[in-house]
C-alpha positions in Angstrom: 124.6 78.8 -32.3 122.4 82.2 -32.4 122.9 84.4 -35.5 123.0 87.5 -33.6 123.9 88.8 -30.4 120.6 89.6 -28.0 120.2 93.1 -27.5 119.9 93.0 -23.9 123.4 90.5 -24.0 124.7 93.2 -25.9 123.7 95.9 -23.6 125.2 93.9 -20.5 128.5 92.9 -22.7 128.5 96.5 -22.9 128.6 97.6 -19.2 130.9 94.4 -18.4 133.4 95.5 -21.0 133.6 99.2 -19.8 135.9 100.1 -16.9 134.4 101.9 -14.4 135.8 105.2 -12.4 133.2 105.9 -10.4 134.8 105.9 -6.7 131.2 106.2 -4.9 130.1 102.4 -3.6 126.8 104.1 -2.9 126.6 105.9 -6.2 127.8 103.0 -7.8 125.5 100.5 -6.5 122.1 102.8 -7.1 123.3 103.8 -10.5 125.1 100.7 -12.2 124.3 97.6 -10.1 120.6 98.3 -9.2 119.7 99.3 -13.2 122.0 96.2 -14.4 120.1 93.8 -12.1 116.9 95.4 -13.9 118.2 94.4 -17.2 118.8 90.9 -16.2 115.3 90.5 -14.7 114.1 91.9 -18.4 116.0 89.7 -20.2 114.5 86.2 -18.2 111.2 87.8 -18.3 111.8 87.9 -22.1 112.9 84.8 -22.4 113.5 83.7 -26.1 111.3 86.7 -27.4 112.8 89.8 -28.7 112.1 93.1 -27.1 109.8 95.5 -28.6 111.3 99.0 -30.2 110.3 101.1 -27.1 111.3 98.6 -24.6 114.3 98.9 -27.1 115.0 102.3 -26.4 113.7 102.4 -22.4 117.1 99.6 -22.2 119.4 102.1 -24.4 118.2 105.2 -22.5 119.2 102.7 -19.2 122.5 101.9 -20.7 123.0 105.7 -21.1 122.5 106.2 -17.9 124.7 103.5 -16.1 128.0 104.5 -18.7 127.2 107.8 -17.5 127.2 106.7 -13.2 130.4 104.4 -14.3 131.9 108.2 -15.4 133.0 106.4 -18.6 134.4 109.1 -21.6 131.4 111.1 -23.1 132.8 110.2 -26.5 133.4 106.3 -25.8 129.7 106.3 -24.0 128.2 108.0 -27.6 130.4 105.0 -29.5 129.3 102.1 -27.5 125.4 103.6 -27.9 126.2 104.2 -31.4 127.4 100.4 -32.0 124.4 98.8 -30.2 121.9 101.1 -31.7 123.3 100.2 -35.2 123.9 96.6 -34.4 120.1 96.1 -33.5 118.5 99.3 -35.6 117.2 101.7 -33.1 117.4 105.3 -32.8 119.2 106.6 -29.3 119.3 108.6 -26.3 121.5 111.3 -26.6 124.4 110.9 -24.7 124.2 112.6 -21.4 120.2 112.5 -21.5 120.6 110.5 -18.0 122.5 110.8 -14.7 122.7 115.0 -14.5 125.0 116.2 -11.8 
């Protein structure tokens, strides 16, 4: 059993654990599915090795950004940000940084 959570599992439990209310199929799939399947690609390119503080923040700023498509709360996308970049000890994106309308 691993002592900690991977940050990039953490970033997917993240965007699997927040509802989304986007209504836009295409929207959706350029600006959750397409930047989730990136994630996933990072994380067996990665394999067992942890990912470096930039590449750290480049996957936050991505997380940012695919709360913000999934039209999640401002407030709950800051918390969930917040709890991974405590969790793991990383500064990050502000909230809204991504995705502007």
């Amino acid at each position: 059993m691993t002592q900690t959570v991977s940050f990039i599992g953490a970033l997917l439990k993240a965007i699997a654990s927040t509802p989304n209310h986007n209504q836009d199929d295409a929207d959706y799939n350029q600006r959750v599915l397409e930047p989730t399947r990136r994630l996933r690609k990072v994380e067996q390119e990665l394999g067992e090795q942890s990912p470096s503080h930039q590449q750290m923040g480049e996957l936050l700023a991505t997380l940012a950004g695919i709360l913000a498509a999934k039209q999640v709360d401002a407030n709950e996308q800051q918390e969930r940000l917040q709890e991974i970049a405590a969790q793991f000890g990383i500064a990050q994106p502000a909230a809204g940084s991504h995705g502007s309308h």
